[in-house]
ROGUKOL-663792 format. One record per residue (C-alpha): residue in one letter; chain; x, y negated, z; residue number from 0. Coordinates in nm, 3 decimals. Layout:
<sites>
   aa   ch        px        py        pz     i
    A    A         X         Y         Z   NUM
...
</sites>
This chain:
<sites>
   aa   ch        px        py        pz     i
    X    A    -1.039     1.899    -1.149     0
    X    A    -1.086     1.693    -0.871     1
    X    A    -1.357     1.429    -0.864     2
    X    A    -1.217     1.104    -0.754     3
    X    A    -0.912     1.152    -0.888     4
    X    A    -0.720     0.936    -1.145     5
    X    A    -0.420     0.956    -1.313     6
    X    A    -0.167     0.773    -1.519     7
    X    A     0.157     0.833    -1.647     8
    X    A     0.370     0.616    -1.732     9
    X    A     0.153     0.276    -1.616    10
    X    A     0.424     0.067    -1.477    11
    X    A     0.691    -0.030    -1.781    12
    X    A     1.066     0.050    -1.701    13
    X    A     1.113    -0.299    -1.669    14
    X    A     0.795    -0.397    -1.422    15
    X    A     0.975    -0.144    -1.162    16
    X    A     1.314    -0.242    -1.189    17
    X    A     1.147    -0.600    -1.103    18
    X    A     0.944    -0.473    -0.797    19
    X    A     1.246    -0.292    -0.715    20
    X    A     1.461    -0.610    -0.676    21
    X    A     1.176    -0.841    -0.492    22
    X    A     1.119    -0.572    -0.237    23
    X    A     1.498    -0.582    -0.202    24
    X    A     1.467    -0.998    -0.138    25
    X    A     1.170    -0.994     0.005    26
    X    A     1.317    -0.678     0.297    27
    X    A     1.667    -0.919     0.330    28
    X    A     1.861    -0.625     0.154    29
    X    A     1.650    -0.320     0.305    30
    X    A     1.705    -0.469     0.722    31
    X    A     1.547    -0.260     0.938    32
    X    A     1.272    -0.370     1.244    33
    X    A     1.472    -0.268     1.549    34
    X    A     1.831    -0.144     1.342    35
    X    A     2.170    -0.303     1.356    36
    X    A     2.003    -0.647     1.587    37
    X    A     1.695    -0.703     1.353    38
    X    A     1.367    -0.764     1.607    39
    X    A     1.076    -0.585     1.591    40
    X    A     0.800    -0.795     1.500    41
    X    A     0.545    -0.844     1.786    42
    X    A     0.198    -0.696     1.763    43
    X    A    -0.077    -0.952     1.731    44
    X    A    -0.243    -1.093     2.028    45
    X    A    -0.527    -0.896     2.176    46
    X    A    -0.800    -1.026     2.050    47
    X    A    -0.599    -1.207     1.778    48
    X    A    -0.663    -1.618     1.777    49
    X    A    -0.885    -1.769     1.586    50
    X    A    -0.642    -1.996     1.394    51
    X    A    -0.419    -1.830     1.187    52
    X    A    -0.059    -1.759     1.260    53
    X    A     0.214    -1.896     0.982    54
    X    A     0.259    -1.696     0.621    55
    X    A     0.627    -1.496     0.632    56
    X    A     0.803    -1.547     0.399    57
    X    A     1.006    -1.213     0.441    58
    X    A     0.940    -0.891     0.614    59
    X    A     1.182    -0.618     0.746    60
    X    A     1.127    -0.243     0.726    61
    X    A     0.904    -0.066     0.991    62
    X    A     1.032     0.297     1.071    63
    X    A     0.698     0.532     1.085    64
    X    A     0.761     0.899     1.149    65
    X    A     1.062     1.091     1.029    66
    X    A     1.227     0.916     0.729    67
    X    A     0.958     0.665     0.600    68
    X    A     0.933     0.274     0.646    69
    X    A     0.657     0.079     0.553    70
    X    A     0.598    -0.350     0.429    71
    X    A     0.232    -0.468     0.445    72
    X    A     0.154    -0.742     0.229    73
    X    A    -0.136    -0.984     0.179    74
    X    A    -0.322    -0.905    -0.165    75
    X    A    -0.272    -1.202    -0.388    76
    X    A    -0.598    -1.419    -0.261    77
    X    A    -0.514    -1.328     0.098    78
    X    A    -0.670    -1.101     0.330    79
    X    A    -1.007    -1.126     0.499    80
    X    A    -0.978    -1.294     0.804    81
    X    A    -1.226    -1.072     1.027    82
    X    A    -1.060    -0.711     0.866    83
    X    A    -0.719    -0.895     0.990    84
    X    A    -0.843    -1.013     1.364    85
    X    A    -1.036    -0.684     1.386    86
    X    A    -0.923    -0.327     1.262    87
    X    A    -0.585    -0.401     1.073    88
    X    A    -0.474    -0.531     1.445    89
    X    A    -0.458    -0.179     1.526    90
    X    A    -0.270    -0.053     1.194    91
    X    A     0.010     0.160     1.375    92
    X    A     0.203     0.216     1.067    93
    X    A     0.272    -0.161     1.038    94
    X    A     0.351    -0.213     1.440    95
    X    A    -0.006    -0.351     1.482    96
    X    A     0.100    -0.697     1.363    97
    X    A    -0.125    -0.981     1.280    98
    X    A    -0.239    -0.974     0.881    99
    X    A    -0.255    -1.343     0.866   100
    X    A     0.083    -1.322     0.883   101
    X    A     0.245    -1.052     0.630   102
    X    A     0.376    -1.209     0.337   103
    X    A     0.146    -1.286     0.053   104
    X    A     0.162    -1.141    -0.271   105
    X    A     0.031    -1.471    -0.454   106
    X    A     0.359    -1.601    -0.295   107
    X    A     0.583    -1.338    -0.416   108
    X    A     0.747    -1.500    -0.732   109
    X    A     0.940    -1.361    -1.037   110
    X    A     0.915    -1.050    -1.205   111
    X    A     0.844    -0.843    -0.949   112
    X    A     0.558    -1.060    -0.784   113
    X    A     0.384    -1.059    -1.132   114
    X    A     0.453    -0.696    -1.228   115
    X    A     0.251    -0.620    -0.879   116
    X    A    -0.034    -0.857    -0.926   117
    X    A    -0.113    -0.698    -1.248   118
    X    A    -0.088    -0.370    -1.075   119
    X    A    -0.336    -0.509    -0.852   120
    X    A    -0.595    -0.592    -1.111   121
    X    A    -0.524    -0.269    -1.269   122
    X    A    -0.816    -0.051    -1.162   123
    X    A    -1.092    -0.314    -1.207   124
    X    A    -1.009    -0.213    -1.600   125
    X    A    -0.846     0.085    -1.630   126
    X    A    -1.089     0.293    -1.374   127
    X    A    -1.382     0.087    -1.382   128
    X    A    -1.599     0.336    -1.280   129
    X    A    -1.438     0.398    -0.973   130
    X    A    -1.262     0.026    -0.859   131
    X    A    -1.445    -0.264    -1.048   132
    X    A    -1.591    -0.480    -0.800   133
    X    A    -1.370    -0.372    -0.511   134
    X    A    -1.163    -0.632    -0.365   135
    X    A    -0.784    -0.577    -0.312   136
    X    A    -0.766    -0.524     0.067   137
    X    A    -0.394    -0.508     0.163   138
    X    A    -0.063    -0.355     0.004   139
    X    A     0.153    -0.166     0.130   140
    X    A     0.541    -0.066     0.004   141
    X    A     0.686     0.231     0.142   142
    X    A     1.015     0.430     0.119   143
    X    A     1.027     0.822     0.165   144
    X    A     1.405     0.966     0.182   145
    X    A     1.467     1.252    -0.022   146
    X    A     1.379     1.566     0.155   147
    X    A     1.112     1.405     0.346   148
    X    A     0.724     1.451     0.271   149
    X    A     0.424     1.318     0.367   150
    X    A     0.215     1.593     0.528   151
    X    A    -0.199     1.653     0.475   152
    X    A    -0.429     1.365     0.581   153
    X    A    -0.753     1.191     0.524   154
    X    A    -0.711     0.805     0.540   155
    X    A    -0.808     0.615     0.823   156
    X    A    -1.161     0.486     0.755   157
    X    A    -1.140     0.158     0.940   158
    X    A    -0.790     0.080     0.772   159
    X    A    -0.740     0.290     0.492   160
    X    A    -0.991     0.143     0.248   161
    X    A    -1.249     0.316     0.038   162
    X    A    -1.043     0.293    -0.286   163
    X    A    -0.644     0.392    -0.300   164
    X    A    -0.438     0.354    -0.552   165
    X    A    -0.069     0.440    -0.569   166
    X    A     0.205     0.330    -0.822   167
    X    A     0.554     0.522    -0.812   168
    X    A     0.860     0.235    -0.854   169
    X    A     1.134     0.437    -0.820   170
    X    A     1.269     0.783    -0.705   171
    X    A     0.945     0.974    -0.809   172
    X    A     1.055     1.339    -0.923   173
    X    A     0.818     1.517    -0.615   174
    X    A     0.464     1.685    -0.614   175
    X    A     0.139     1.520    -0.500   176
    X    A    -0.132     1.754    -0.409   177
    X    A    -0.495     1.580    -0.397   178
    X    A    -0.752     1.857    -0.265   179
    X    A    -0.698     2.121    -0.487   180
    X    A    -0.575     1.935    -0.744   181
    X    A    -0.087     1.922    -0.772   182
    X    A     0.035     1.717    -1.022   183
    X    A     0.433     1.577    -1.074   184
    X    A     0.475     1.202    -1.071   185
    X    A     0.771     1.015    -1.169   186
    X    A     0.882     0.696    -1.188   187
    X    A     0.601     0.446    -1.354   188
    X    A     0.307     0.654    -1.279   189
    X    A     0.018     0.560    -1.115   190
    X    A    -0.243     0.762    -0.882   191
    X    A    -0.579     0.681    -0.755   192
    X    A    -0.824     0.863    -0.542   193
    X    A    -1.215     0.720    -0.409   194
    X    A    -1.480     0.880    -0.387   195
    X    A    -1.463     1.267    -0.306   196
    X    A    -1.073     1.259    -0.375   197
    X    A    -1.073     0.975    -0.074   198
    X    A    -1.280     1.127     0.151   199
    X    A    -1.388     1.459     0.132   200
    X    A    -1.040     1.568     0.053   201
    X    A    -0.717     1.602     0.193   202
    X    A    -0.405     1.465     0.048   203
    X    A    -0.026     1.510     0.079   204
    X    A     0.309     1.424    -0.099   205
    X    A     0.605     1.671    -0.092   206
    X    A     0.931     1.641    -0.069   207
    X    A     1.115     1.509    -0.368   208
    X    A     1.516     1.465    -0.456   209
    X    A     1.549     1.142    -0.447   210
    X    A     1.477     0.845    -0.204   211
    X    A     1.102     0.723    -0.325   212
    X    A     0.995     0.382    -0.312   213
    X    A     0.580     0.290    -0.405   214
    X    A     0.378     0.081    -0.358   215
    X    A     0.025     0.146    -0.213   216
    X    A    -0.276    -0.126    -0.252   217
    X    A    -0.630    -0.051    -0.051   218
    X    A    -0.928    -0.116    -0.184   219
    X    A    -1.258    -0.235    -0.022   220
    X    A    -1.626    -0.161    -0.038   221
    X    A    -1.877    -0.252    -0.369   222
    X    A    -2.078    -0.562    -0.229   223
    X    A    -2.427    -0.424    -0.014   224
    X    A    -2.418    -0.096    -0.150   225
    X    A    -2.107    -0.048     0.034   226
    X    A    -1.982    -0.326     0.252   227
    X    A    -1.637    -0.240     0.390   228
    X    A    -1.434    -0.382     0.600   229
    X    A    -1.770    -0.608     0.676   230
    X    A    -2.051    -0.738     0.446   231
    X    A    -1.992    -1.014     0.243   232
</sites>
């Protein structure tokens, strides 16, 4: 037992992942690649990022970030606070650094797969109450791990990583996930969460599995003035 932790099988629908599945194809132009085959890196955001906004993308390439992973950020569905994005997510190395304000939006992200991942958004605030109601999506991020690879023993960031994580599985799956103490076997559909204990005093890793992984990871902030992260409300 790990305190913290939450797990469930099966919480995605066969259907809601072969929807994500397709809109992360559209949304990546067919899986391009920042700085592969002529696509441009995006530029990191202006130090210190403008006050006004830069323009909602509409699409967002791949970022390669260490040995056989690539990473999307996305906006959660009512956007992203504007002081998180000027301040610490302009330092997120794992999305090149970018400006927030900019990554596409998941309230703009239409068919299937844009409303099979807002209701995975909304998911904890019912299903682990306890542990995510009142915590306000943060950012999302999608991320591919080739078969073989694995993602190797870590504590999340605390300026960037949230204080709540939770983890859905959309395809590939098959591999171990190892949460403190605590392995378990995900597959395809399942569903992971760790705050508390399991986010913090903990560290986490994902092993190598046999078959390219793609998941979908959305952050979680702080509970009002009992815990005001990124910044009090």
């Amino acid at each position: 037992h790990q305190r913290g932790l939450w797990i469930f099988p099966g919480a995605l629908s066969p259907d809601a992942c072969a929807d994500i599945t397709s809109a992360v194809e559209r949304l990546t132009g067919g899986h391009r690649v920042q700085g592969e085959q002529g696509v441009p890196v995006r530029a990191a955001a202006e130090k210190p990022p403008p006050a006004a906004p830069p323009a909602e993308e509409a699409a967002w390439e791949w970022l390669s970030y260490g040995h056989a992973r690539w990473m999307v950020p996305l906006q959660p569905a009512g956007g992203v606070c504007d002081a998180f994005a000027r301040g610490p997510l302009s330092e997120l190395h794992s999305h090149g650094c970018t400006d927030a304000r900019s990554w596409p939006s998941l309230g703009s992200l239409g068919c299937g797969g844009g409303e099979a991942l807002r209701a995975l958004e909304g998911l904890p605030a019912s299903a682990m109450a306890d542990g995510f109601r009142g915590r306000p999506p943060l950012f999302l991020q999608l991320q591919r791990l080739q078969r073989g690879a694995s993602i190797g023993a870590h504590v999340d960031q605390h300026q960037q990583g949230g204080r709540a994580i939770m983890t859905a599985v959309v395809s590939g799956g098959g591999s171990d996930v190892r949460v403190g103490g605590v392995s378990f076997r995900v597959a395809t559909g399942d569903v992971y969460a760790l705050e508390g204990a399991a986010r913090d005093s903990v560290d986490h890793e994902v092993y190598h599995g046999d078959e390219d992984r793609l998941s979908v990871t959305i952050r979680y902030g702080g509970r009002g003035d009992e815990d005001p992260y990124p910044y009090p409300r």
